[in-house]
C-alpha positions as CSV (number, residue, x, y, z in Angstrom):
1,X,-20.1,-8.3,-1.7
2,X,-17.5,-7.7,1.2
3,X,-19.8,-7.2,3.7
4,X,-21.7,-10.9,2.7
5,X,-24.4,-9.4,0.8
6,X,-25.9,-10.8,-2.6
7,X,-27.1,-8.6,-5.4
8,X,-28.7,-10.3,-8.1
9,X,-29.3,-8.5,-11.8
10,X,-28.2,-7.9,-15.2
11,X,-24.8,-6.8,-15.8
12,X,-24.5,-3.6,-18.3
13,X,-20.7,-2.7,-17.6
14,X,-17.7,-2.5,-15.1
15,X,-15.5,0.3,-16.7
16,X,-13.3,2.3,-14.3
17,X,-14.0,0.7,-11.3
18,X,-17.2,0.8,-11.6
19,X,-20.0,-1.8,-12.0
20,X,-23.2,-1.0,-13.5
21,X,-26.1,-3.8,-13.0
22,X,-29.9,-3.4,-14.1
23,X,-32.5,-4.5,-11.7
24,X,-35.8,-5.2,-11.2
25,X,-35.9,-3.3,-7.5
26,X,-34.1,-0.2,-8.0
27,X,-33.1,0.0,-11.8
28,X,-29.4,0.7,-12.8
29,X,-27.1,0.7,-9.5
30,X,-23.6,1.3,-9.6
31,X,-21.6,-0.7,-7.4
32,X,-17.6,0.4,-6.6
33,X,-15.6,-2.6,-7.7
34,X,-13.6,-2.2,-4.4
35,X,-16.4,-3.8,-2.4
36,X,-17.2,-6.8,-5.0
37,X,-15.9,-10.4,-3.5
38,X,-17.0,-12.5,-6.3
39,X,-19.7,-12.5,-9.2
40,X,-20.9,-15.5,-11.3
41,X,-22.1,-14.9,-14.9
42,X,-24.7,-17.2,-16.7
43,X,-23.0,-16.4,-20.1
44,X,-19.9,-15.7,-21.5
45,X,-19.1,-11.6,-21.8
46,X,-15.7,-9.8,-22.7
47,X,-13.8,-10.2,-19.5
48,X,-10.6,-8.3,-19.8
49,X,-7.9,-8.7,-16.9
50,X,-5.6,-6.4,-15.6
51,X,-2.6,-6.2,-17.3
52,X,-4.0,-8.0,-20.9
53,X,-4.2,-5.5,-24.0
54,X,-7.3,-7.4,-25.4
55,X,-10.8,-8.8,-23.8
56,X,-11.7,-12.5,-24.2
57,X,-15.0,-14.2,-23.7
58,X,-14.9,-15.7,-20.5
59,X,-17.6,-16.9,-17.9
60,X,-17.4,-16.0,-14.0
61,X,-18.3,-18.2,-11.4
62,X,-17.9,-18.1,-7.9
63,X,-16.6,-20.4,-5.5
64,X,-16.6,-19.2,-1.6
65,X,-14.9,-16.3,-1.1
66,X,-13.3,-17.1,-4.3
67,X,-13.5,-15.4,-7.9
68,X,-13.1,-18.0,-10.9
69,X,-12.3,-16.8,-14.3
70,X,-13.3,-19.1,-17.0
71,X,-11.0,-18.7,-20.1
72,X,-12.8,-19.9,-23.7
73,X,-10.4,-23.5,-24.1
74,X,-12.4,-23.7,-20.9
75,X,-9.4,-23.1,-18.4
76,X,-10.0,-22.1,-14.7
77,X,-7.8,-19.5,-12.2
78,X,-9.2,-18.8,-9.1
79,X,-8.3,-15.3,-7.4
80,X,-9.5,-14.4,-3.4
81,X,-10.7,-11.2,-4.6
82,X,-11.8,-9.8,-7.7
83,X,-9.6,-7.1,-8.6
84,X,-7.8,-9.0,-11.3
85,X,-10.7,-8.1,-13.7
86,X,-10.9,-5.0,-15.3
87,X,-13.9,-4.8,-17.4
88,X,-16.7,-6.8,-17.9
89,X,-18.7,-5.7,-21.4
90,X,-21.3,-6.7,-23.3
91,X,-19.8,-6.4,-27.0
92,X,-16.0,-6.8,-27.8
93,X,-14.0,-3.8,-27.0
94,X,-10.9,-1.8,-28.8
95,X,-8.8,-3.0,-25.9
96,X,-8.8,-4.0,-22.2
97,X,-8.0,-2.1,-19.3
98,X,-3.7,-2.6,-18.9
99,X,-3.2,-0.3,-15.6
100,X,-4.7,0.3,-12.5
101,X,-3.2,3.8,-10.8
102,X,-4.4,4.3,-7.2
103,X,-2.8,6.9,-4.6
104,X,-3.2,9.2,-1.2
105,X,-2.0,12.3,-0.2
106,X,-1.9,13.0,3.6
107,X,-1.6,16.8,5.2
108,X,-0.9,17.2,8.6
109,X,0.6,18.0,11.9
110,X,3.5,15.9,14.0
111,X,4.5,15.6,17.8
112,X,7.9,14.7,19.4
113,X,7.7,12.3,21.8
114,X,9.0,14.6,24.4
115,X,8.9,18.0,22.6
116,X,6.4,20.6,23.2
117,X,7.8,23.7,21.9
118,X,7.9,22.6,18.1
119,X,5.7,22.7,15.7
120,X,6.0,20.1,12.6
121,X,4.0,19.8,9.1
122,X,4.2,16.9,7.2
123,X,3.0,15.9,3.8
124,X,3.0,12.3,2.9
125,X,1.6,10.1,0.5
126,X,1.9,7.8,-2.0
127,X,1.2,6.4,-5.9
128,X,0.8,3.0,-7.0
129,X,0.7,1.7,-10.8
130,X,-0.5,-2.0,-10.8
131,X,-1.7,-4.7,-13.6
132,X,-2.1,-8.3,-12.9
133,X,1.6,-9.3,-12.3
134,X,3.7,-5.7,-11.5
135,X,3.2,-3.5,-9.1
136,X,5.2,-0.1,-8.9
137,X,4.3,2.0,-5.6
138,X,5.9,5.4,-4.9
139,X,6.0,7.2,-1.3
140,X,7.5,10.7,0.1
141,X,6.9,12.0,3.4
142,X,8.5,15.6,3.9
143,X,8.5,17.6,7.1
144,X,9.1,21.0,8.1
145,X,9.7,22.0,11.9
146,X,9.7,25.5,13.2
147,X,10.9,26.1,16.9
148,X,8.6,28.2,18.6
149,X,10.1,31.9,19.2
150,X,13.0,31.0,17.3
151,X,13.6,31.5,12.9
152,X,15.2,28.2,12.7
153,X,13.5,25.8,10.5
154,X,14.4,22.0,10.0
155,X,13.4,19.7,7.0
156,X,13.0,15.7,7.0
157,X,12.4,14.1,3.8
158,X,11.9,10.6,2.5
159,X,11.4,8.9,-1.0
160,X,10.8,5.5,-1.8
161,X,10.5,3.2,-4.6
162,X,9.3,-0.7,-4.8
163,X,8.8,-3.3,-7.8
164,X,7.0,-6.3,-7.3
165,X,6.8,-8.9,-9.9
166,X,3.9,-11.5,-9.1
167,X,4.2,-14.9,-10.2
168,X,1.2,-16.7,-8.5
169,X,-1.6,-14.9,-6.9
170,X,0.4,-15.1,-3.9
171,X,4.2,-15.2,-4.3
172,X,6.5,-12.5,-5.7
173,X,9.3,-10.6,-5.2
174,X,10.4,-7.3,-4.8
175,X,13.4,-4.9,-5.3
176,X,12.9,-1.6,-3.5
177,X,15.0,2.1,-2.8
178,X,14.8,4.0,0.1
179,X,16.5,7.6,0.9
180,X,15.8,9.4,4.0
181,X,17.4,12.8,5.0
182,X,17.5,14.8,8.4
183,X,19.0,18.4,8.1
184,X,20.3,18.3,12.0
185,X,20.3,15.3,13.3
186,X,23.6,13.4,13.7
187,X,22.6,11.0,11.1
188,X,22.5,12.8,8.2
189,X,20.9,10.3,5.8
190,X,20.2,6.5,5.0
191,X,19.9,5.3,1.8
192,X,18.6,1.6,1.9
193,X,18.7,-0.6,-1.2
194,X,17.7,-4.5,-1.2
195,X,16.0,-7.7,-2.4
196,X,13.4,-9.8,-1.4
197,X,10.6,-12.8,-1.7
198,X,7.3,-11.8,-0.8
199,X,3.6,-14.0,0.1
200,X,0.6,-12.0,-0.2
201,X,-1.8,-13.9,2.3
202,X,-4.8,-11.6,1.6
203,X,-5.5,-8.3,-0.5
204,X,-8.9,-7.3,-0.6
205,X,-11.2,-3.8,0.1
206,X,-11.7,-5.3,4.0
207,X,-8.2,-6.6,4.7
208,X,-4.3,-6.8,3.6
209,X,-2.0,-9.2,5.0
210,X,1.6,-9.2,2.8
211,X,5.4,-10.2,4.3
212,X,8.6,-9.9,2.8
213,X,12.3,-11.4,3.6
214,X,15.4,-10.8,1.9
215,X,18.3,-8.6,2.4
216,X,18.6,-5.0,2.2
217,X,22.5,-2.7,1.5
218,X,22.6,-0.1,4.2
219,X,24.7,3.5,3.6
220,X,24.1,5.4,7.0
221,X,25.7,9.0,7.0
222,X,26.4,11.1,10.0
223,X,27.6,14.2,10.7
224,X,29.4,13.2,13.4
225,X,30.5,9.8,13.9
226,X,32.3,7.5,11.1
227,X,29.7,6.4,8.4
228,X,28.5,3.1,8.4
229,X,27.8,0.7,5.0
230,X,26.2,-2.6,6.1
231,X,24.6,-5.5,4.8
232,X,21.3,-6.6,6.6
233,X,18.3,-9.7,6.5
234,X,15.4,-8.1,6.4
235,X,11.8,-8.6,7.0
236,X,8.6,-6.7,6.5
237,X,4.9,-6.8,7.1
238,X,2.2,-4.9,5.4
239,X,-1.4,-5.4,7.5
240,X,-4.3,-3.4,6.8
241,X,-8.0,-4.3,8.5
242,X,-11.6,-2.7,8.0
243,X,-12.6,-2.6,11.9
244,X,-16.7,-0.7,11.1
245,X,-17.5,0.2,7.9
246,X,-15.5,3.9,7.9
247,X,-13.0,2.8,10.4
248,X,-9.2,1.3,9.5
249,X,-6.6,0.2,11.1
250,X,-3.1,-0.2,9.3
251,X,0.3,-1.4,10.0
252,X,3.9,-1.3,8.2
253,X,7.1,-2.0,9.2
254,X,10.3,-3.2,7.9
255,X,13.0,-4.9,10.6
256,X,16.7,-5.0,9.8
257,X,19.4,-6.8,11.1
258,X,23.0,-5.7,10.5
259,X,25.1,-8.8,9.5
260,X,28.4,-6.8,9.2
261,X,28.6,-4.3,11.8
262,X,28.0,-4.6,16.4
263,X,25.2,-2.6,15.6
264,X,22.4,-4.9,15.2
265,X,18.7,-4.6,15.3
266,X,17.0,-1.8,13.1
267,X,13.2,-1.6,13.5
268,X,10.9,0.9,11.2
269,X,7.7,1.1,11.1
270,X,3.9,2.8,12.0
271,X,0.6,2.3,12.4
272,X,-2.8,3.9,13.3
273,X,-6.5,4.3,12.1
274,X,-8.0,6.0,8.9
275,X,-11.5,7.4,9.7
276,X,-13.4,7.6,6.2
277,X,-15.6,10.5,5.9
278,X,-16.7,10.1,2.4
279,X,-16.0,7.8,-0.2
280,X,-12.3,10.0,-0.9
281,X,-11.7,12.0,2.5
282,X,-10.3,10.4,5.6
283,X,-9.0,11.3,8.7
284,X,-5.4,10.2,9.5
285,X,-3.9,9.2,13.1
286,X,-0.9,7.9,13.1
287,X,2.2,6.6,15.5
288,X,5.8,6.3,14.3
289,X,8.4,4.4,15.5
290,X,12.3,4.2,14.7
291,X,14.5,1.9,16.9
292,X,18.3,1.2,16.6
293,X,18.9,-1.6,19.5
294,X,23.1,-0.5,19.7
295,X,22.6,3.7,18.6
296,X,26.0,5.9,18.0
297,X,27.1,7.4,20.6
298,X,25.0,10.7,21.6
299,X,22.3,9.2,19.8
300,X,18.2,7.9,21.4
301,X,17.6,4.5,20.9
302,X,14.0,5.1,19.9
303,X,12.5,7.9,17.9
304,X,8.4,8.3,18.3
305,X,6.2,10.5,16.1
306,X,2.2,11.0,16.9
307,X,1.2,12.3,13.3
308,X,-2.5,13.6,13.5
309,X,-3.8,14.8,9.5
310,X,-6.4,14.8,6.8
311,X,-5.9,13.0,3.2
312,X,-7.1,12.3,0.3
313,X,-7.4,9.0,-1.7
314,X,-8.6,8.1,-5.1
């Protein structure tokens, strides 16, 4: 298990995401594949991987912190977590499990840096289709502001899209869409479309530790000042760490820097802690940050969110 503990007993099923083992101390358990480091089988049984359309009889064995899948001609892969198997089933099935979908969905409420008389509702989240070697993950995050004693009512939105296309365990890369919108400020919208190659250092329930580099097409709109189209190198980190047992902490962020333009660094990103209070339900606290080192004229060089919310995962 993740936390270093061994359970020993006969394995019945993992369907769904779920494991089902017989025991001799407490019967049938159900153990949520999430939490599962490794497992080592004493005979053959219909293995299917993520992203295969049938099962094949294949042994596990572990080694360390490391899952090994052994194929029938007796072939070996070795994975640092066990999320590239599927199912696990006693007689040969119709066919294997081809998709994994996981999301969240976050309500809450915002603060400006600096702003007290404004209240801001956000809804955020994302939707991610994997199997073994592509990865498709959708976001959004929408915000509505009202000014206190005032009818006037401003809107944020921002959609996103990423591929990623695995070729080890580790290495892939990526193509991704961005488009973000701001009804008054100066920059109207930003529309980011790029490349890159990525490592995945680590991806498991306790931690996440993933960079990118490539470059990324900027079209920046304003309402004011001449509209900008720039090309950038760009870098990104994805890290994600189980402090306690219901208690996360997160990080994302994307840096750009403008090749064809004076204006040069671009920094986007957040982080904050998750507080699980079931197995679904969390508690959100969040910080976001947007900095432009050389802004247009009239415009902050930093932008900073406090984002406080419940959501949902499944």
């Amino acid at each position: 298990m993740e936390n270093g503990d061994v359970i020993s007993g006969k394995i019945k099923s993992l369907e769904a995401g779920k494991l089902v083992l017989s025991t001799r101390y407490a019967g049938d358990i159900t153990v949520n594949w999430r939490h599962v480091r490794s497992l080592e089988t004493d005979q053959p049984m219909w293995v299917g991987l993520i992203g295969e359309k049938e099962s094949q009889q294949r042994r596990l064995k572990s080694n360390g912190d490391q899952l090994v899948v052994v194929d029938p001609d007796g072939y070996e892969r070795s994975f640092s977590a066990a999320w590239p198997v599927a199912e696990i089933l006693l007689e040969q099935p119709v066919l294997a499990s081809a998709w994994d979908i996981t999301g969240k969905l976050n309500f809450g409420l915002d603060s400006d840096q600096g702003v007290d008389n404004e209240t801001i509702f956000t809804l955020d989240g994302d939707l991610n289709i994997n199997d073994e070697w592509n990865k498709n993950s959708f976001k959004w995050d929408i915000e509505i502001e009202k000014e206190k004693d005032s009818e006037s009512i401003t809107k944020e939105w921002e959609l996103g899209y990423a591929y990623s296309r695995y070729f080890t365990e580790h290495w892939f890369v990526q193509g991704s869409l961005d488009q973000e919108y701001d009804s008054t400020e100066d920059l109207k919208s930003r529309l980011t479309l790029g490349g890159s190659a990525g490592y995945r250092f680590r991806e498991t329930i306790n931690e996440t530790w993933i960079t990118t580099a490539g470059l990324t097409h900027l079209w920046e709109n304003y309402r004011l000042e001449d509209n900008q189209k720039n090309l950038a190198v760009t870098t990104g980190l994805l890290y994600r760490k189980k402090l306690i047992d219901n208690l996360e902490y997160y990080f994302n962020s994307k840096l750009f820097y403008r090749l064809s333009s004076g204006r040069e660094w671009l920094f986007d990103g957040e982080h904050g802690l998750k507080v699980g209070l079931s197995e679904n339900l969390y508690l959100n606290l969040m910080h976001y940050l947007d900095y432009d080192s050389i802004p247009v004229e009239g415009a902050d060089k930093t932008s900073s969110q406090i984002k406080f919310g419940i959501g949902y995962s499944w």
